[in-house]
PDBQT receptor file of N, H, CA, C and O in Angstrom, charges set to zero:
ATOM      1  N   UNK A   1       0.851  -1.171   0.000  1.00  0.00    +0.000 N 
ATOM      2  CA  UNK A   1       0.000   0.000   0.000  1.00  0.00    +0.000 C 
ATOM      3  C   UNK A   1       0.900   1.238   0.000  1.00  0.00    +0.000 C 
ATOM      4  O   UNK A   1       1.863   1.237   0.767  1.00  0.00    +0.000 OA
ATOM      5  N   UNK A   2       0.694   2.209  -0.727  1.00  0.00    +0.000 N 
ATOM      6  H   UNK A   2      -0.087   2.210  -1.350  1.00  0.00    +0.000 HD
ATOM      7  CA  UNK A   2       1.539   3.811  -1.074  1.00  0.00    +0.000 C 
ATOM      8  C   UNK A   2       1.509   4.190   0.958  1.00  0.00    +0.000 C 
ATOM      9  O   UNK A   2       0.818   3.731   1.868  1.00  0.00    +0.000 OA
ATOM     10  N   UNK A   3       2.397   5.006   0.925  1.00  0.00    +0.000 N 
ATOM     11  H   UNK A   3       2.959   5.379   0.186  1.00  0.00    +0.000 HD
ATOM     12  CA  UNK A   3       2.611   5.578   1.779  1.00  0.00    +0.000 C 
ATOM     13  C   UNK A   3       1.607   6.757   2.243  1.00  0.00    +0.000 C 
ATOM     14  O   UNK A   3       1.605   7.128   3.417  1.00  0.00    +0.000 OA
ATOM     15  N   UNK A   4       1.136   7.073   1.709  1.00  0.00    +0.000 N 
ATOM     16  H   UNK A   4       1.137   6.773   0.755  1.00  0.00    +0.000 HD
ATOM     17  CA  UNK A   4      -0.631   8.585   1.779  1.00  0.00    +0.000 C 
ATOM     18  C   UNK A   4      -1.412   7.851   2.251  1.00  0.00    +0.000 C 
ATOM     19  O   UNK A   4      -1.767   8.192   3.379  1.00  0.00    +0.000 OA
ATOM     20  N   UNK A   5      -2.149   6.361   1.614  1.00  0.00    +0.000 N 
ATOM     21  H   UNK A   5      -1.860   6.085   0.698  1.00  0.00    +0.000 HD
ATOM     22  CA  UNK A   5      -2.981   5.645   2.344  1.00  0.00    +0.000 C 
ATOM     23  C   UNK A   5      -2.588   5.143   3.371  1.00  0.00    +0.000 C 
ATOM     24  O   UNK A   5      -3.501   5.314   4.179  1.00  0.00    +0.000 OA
ATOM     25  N   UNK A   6      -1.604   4.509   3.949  1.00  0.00    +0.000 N 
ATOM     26  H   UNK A   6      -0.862   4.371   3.293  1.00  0.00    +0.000 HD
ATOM     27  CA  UNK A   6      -1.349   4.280   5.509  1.00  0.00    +0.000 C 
ATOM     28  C   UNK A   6      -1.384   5.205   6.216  1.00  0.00    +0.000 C 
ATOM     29  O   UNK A   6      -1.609   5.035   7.415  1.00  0.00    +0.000 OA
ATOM     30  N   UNK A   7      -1.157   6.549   5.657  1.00  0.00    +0.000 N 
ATOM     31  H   UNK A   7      -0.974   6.687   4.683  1.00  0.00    +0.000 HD
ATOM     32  CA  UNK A   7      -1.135   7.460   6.951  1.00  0.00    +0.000 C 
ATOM     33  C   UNK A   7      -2.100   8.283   7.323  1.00  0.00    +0.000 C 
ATOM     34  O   UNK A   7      -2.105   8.926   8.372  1.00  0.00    +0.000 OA
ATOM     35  N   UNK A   8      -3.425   8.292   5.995  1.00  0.00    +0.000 N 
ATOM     36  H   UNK A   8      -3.421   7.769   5.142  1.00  0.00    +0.000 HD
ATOM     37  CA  UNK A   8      -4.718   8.775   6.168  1.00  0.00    +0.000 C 
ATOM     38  C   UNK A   8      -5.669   7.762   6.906  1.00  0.00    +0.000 C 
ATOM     39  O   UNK A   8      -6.613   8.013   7.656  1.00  0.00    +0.000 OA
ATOM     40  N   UNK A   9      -5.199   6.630   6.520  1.00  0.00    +0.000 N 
ATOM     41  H   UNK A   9      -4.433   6.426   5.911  1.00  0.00    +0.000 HD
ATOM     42  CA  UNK A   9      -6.087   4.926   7.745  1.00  0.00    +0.000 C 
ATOM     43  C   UNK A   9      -5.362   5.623   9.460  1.00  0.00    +0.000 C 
ATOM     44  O   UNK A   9      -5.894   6.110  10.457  1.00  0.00    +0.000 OA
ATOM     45  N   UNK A  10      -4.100   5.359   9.109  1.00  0.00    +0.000 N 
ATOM     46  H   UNK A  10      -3.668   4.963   8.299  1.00  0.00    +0.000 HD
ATOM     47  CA  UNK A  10      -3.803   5.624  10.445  1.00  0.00    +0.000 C 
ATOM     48  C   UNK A  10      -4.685   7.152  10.898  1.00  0.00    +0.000 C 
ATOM     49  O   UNK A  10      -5.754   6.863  11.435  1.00  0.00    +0.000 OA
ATOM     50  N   UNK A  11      -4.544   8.078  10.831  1.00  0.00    +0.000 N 
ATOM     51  H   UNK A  11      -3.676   8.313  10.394  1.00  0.00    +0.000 HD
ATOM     52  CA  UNK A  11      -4.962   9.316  11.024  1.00  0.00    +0.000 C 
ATOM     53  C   UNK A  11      -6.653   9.156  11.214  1.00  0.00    +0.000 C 
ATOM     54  O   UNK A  11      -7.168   9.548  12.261  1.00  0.00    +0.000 OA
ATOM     55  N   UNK A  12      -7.123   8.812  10.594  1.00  0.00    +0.000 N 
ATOM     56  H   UNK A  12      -6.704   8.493   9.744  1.00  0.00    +0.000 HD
ATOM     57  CA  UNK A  12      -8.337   8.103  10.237  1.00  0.00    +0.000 C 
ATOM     58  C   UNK A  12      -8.928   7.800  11.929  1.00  0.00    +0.000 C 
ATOM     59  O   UNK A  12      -9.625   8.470  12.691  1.00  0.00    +0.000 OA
ATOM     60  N   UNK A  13      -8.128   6.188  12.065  1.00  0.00    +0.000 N 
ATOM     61  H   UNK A  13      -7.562   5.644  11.445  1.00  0.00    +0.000 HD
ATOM     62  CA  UNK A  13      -8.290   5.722  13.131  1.00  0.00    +0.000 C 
ATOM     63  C   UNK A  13      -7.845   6.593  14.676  1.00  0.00    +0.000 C 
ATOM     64  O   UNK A  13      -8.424   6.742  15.752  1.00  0.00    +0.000 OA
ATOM     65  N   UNK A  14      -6.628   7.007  14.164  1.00  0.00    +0.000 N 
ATOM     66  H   UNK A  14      -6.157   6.886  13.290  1.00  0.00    +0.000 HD
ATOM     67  CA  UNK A  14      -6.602   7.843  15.364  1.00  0.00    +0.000 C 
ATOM     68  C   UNK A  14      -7.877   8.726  16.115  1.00  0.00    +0.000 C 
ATOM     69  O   UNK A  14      -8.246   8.732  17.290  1.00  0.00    +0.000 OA
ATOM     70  N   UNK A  15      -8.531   9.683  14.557  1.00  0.00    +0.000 N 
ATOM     71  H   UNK A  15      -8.232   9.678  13.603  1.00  0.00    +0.000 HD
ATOM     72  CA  UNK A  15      -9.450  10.440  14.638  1.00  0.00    +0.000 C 
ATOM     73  C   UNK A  15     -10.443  10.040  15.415  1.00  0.00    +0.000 C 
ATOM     74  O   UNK A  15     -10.901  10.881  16.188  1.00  0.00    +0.000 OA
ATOM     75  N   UNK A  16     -10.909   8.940  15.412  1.00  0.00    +0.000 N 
ATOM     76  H   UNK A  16     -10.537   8.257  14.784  1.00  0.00    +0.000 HD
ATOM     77  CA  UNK A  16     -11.689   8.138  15.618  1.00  0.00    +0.000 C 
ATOM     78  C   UNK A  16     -12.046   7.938  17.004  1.00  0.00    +0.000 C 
ATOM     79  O   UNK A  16     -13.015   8.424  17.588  1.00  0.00    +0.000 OA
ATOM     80  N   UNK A  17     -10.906   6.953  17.596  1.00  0.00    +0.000 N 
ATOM     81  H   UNK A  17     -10.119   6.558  17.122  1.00  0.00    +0.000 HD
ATOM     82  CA  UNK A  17     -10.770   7.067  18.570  1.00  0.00    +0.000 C 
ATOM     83  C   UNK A  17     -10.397   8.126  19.901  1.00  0.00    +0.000 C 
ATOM     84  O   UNK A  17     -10.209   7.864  21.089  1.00  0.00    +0.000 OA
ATOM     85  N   UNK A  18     -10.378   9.398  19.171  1.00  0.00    +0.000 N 
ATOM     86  H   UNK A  18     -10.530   9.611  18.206  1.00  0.00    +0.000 HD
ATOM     87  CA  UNK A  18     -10.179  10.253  19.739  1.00  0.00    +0.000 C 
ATOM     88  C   UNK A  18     -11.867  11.002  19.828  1.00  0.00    +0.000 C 
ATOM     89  O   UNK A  18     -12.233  11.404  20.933  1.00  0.00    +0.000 OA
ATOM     90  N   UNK A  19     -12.507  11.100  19.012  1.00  0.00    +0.000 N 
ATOM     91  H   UNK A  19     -12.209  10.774  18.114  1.00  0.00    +0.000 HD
ATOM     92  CA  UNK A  19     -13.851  11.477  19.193  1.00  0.00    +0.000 C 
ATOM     93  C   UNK A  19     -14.653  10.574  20.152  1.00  0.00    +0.000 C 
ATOM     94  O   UNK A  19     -15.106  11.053  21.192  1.00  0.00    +0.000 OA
ATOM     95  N   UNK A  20     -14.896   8.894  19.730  1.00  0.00    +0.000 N 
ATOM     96  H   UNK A  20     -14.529   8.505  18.885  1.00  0.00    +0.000 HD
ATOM     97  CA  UNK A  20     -15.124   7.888  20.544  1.00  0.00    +0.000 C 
ATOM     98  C   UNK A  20     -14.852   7.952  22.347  1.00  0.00    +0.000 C 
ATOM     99  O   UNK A  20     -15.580   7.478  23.219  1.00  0.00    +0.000 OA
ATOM    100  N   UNK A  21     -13.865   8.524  22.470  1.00  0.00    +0.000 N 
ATOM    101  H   UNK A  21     -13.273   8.909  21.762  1.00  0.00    +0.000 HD
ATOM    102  CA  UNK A  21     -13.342   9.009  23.876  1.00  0.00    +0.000 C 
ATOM    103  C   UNK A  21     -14.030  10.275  24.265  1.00  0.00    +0.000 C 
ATOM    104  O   UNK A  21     -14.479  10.428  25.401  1.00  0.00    +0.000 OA
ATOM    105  N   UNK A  22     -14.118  11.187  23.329  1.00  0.00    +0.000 N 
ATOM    106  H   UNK A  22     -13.753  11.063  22.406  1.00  0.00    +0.000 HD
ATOM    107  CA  UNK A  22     -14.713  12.780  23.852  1.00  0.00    +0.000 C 
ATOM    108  C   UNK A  22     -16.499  12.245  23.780  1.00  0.00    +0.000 C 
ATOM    109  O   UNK A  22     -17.377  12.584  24.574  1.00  0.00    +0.000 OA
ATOM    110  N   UNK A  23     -16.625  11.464  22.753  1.00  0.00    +0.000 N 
ATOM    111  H   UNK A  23     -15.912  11.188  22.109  1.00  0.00    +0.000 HD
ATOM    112  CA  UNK A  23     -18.555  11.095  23.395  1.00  0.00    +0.000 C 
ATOM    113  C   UNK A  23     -18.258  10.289  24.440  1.00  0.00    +0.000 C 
ATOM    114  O   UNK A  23     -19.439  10.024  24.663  1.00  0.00    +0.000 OA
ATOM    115  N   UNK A  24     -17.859   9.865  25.013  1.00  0.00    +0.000 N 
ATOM    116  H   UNK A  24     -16.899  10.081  24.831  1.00  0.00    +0.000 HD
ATOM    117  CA  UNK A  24     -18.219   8.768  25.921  1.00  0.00    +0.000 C 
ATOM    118  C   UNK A  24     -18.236   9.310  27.478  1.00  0.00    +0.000 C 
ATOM    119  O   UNK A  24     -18.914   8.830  28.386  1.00  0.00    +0.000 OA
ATOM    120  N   UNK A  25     -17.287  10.472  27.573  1.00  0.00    +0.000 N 
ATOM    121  H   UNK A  25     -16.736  10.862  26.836  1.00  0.00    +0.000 HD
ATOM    122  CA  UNK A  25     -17.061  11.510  28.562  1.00  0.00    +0.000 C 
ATOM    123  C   UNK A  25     -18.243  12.478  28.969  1.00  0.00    +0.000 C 
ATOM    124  O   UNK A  25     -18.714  12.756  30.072  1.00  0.00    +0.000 OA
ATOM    125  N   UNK A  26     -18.579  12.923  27.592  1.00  0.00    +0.000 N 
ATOM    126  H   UNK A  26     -18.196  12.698  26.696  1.00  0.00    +0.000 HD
ATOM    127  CA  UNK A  26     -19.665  13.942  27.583  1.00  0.00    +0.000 C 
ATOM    128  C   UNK A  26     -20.687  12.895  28.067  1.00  0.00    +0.000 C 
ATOM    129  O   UNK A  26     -20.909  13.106  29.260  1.00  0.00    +0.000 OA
ATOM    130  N   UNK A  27     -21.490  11.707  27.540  1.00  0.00    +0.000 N 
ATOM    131  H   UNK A  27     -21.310  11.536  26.571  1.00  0.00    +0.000 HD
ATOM    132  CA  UNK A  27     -22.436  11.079  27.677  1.00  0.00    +0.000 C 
ATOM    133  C   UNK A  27     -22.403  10.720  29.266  1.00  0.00    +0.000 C 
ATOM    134  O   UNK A  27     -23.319  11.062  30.013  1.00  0.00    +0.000 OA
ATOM    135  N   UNK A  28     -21.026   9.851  29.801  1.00  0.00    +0.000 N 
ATOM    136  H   UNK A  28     -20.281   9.573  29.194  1.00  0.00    +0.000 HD
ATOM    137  CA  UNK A  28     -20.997  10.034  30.973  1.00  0.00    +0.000 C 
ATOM    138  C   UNK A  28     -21.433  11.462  31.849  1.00  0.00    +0.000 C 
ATOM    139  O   UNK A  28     -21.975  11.139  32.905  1.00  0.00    +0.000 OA
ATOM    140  N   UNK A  29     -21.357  12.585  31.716  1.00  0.00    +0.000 N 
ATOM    141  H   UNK A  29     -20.916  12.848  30.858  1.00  0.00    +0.000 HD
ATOM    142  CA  UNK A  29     -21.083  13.452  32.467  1.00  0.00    +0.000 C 
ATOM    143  C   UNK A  29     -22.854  13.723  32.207  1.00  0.00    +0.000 C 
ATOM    144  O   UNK A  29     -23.301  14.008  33.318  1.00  0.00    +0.000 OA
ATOM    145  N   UNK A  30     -23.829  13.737  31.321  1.00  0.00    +0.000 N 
ATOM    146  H   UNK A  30     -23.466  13.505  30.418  1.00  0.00    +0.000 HD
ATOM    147  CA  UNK A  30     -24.938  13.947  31.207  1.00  0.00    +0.000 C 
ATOM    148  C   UNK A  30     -25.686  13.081  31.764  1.00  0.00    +0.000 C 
ATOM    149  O   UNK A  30     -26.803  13.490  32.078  1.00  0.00    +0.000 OA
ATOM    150  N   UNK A  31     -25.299  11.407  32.123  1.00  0.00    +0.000 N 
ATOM    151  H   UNK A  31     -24.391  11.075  31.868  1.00  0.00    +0.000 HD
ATOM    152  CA  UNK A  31     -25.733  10.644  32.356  1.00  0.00    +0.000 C 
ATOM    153  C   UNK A  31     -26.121  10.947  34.192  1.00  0.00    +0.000 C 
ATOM    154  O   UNK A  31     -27.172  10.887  34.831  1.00  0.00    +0.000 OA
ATOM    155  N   UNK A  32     -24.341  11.363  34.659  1.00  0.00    +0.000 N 
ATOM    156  H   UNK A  32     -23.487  11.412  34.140  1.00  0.00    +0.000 HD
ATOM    157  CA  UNK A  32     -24.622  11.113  35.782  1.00  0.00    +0.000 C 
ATOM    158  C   UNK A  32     -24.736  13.056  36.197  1.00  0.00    +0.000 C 
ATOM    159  O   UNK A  32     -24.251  13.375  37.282  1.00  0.00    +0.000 OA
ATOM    160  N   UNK A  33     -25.251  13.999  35.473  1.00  0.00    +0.000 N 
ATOM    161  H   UNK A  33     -25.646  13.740  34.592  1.00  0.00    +0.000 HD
ATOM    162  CA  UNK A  33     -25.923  14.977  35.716  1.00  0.00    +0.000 C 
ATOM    163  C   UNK A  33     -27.634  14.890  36.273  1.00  0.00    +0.000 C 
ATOM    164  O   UNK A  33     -28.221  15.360  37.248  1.00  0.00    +0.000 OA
ATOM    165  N   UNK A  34     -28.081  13.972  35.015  1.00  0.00    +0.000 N 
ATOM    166  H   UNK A  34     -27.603  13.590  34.224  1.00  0.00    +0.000 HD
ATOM    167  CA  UNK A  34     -29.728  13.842  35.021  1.00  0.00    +0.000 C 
ATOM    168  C   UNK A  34     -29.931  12.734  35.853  1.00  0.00    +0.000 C 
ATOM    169  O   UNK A  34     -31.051  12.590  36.342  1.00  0.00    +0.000 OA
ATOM    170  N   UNK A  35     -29.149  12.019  36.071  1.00  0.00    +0.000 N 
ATOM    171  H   UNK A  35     -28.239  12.135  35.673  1.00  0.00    +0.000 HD
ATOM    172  CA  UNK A  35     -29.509  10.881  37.160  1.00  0.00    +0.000 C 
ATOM    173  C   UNK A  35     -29.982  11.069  38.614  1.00  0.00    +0.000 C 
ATOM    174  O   UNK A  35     -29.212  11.562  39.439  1.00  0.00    +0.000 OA
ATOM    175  N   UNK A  36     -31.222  10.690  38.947  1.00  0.00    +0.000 N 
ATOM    176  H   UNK A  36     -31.847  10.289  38.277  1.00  0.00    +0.000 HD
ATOM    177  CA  UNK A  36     -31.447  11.169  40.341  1.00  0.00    +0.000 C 
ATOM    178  C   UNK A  36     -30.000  10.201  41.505  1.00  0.00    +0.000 C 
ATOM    179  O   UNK A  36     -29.507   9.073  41.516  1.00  0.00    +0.000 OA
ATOM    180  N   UNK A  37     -29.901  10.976  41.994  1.00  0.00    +0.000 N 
ATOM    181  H   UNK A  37     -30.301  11.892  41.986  1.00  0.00    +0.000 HD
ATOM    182  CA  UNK A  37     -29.519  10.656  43.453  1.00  0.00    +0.000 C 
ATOM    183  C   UNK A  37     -29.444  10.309  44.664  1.00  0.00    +0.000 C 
ATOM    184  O   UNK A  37     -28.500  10.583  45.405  1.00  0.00    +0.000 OA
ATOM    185  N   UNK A  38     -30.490   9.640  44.985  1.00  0.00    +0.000 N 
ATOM    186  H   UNK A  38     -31.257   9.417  44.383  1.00  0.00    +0.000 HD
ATOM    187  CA  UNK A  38     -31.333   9.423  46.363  1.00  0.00    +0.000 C 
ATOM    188  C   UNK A  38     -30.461   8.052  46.840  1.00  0.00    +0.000 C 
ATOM    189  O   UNK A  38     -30.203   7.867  48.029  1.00  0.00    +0.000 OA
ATOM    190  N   UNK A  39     -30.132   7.322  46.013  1.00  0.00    +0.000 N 
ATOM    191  H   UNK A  39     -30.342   7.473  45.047  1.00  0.00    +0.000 HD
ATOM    192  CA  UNK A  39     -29.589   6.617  46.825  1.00  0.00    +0.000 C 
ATOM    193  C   UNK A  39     -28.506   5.359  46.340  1.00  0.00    +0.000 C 
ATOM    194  O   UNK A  39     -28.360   5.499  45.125  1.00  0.00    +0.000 OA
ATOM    195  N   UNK A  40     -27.760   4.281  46.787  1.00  0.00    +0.000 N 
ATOM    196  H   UNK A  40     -27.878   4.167  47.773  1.00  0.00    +0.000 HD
ATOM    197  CA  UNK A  40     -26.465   3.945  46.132  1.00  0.00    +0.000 C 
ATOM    198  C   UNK A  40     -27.067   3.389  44.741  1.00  0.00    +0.000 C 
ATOM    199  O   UNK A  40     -26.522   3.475  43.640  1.00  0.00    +0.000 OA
ATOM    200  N   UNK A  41     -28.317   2.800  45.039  1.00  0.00    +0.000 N 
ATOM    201  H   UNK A  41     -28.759   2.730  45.933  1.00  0.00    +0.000 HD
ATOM    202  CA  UNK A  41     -28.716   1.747  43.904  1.00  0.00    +0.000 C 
ATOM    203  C   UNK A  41     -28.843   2.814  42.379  1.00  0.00    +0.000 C 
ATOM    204  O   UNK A  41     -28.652   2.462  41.215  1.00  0.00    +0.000 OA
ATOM    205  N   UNK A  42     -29.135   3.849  42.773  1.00  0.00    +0.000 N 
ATOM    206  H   UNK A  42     -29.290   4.135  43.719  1.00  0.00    +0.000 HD
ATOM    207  CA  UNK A  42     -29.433   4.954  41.261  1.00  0.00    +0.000 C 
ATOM    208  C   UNK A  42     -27.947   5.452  41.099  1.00  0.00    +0.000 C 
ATOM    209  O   UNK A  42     -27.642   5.911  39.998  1.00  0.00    +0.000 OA
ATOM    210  N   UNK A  43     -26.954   5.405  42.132  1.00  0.00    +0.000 N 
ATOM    211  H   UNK A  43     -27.201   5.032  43.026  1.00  0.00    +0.000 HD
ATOM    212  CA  UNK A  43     -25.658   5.361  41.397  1.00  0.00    +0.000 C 
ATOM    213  C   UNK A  43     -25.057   4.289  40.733  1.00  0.00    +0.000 C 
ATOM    214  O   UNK A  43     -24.151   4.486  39.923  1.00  0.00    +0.000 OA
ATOM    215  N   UNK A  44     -25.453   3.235  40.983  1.00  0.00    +0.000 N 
ATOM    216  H   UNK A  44     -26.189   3.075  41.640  1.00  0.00    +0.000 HD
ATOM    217  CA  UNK A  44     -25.354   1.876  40.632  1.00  0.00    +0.000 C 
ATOM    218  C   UNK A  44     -26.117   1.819  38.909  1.00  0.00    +0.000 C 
ATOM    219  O   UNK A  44     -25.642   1.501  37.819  1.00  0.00    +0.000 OA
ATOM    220  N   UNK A  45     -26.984   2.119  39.181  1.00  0.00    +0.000 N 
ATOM    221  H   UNK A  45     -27.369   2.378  40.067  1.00  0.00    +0.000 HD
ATOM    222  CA  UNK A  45     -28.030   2.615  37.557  1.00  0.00    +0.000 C 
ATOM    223  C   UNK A  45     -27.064   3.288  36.669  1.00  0.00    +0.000 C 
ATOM    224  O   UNK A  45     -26.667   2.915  35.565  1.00  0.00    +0.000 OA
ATOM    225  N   UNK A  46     -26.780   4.256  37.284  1.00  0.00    +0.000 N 
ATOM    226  H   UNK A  46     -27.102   4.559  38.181  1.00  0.00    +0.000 HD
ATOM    227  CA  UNK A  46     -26.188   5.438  36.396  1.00  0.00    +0.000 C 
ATOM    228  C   UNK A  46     -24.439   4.887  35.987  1.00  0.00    +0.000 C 
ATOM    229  O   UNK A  46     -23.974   5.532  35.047  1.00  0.00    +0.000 OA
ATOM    230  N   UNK A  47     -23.542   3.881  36.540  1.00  0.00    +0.000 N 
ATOM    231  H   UNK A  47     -23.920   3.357  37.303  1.00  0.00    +0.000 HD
ATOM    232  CA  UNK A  47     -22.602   3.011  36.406  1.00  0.00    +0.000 C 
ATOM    233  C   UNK A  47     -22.786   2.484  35.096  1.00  0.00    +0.000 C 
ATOM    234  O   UNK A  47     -22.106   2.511  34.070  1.00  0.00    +0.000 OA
ATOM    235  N   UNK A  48     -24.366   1.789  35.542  1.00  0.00    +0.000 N 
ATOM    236  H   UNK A  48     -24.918   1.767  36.376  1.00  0.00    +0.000 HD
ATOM    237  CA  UNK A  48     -24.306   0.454  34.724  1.00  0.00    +0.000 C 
ATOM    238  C   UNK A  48     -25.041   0.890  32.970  1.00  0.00    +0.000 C 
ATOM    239  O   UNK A  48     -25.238   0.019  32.123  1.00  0.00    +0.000 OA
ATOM    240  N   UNK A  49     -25.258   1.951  32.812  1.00  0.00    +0.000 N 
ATOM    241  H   UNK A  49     -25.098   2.658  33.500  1.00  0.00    +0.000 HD
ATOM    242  CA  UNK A  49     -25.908   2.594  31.799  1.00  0.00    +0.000 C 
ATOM    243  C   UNK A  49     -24.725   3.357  30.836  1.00  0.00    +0.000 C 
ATOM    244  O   UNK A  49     -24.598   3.559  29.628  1.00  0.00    +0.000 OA
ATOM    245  N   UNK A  50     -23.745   3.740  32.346  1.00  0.00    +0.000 N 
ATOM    246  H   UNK A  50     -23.848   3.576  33.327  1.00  0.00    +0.000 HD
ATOM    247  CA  UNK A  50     -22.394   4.604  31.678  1.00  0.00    +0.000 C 
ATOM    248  C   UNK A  50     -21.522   2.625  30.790  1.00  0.00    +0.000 C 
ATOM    249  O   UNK A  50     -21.354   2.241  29.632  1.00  0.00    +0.000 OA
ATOM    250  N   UNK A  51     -21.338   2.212  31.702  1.00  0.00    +0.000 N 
ATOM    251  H   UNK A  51     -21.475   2.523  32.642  1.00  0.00    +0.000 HD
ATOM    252  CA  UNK A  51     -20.523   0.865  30.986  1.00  0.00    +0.000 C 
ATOM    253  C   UNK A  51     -21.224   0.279  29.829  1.00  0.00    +0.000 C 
ATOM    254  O   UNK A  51     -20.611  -0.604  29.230  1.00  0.00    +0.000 OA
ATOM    255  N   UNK A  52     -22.192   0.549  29.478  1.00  0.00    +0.000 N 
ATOM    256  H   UNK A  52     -22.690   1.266  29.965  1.00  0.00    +0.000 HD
ATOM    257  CA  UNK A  52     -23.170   0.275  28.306  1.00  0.00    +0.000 C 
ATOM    258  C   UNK A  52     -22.782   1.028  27.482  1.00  0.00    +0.000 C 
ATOM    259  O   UNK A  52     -21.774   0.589  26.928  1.00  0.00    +0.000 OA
ATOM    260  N   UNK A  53     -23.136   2.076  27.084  1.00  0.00    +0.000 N 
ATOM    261  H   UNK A  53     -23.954   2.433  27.535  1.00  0.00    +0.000 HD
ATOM    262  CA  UNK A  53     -22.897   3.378  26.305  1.00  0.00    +0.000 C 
ATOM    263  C   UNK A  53     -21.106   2.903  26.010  1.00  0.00    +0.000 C 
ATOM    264  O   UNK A  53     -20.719   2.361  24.975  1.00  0.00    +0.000 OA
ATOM    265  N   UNK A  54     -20.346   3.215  27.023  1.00  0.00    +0.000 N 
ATOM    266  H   UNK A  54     -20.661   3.655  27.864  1.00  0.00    +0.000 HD
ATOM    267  CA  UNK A  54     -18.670   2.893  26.717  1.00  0.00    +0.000 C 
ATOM    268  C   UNK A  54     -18.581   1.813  26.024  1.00  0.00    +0.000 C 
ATOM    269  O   UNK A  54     -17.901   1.936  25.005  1.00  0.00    +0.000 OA
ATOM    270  N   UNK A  55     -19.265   0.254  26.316  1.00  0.00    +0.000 N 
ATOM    271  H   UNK A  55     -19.817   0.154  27.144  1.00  0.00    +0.000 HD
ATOM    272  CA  UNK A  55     -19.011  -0.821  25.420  1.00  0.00    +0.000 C 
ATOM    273  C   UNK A  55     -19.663  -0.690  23.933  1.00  0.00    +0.000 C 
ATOM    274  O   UNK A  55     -19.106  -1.186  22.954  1.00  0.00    +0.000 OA
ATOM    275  N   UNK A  56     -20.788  -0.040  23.857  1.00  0.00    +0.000 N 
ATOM    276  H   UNK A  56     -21.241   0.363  24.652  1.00  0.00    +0.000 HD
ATOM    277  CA  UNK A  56     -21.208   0.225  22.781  1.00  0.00    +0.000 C 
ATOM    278  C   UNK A  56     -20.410   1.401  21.586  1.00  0.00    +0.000 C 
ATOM    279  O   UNK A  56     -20.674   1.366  20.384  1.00  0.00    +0.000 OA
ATOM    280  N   UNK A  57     -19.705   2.106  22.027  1.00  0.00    +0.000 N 
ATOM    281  H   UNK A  57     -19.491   2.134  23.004  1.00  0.00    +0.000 HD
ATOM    282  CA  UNK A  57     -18.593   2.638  21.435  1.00  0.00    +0.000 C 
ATOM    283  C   UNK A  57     -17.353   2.123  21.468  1.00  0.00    +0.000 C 
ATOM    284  O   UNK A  57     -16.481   2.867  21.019  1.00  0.00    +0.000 OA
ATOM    285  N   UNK A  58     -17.111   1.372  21.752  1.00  0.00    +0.000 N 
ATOM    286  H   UNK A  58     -17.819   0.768  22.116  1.00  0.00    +0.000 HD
ATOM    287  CA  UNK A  58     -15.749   0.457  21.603  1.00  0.00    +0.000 C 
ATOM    288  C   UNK A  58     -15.924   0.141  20.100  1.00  0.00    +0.000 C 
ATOM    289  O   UNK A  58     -15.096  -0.556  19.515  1.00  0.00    +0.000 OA
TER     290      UNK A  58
């Protein structure tokens, strides 16, 4: 493969994973904004909704 296409895949992927990381932060941070609080089990909710969302962007 030419040397331009490896480094636009690479760049590519980098890109990628660099956005993939900035949603997953933001989504976290909205997640556990709107999440009520009352007690461990709705932090427990708001965990298990954030590890969802993260595996689903992997």
């Amino acid at each position: 493969m030419p040397e331009f296409p490896k480094l636009l895949a690479s760049n590519l992927s980098a890109a990628r994973g660099a956005i993939n990381s900035l949603m997953a932060e933001l989504i976290e941070d909205h997640i556990r904004d709107h999440m009520p609080r009352n007690s461990k089990s709705s932090e427990e909710a708001a965990d298990d909704v954030i590890h969802i969302v993260c595996t689903y962007l992997e």
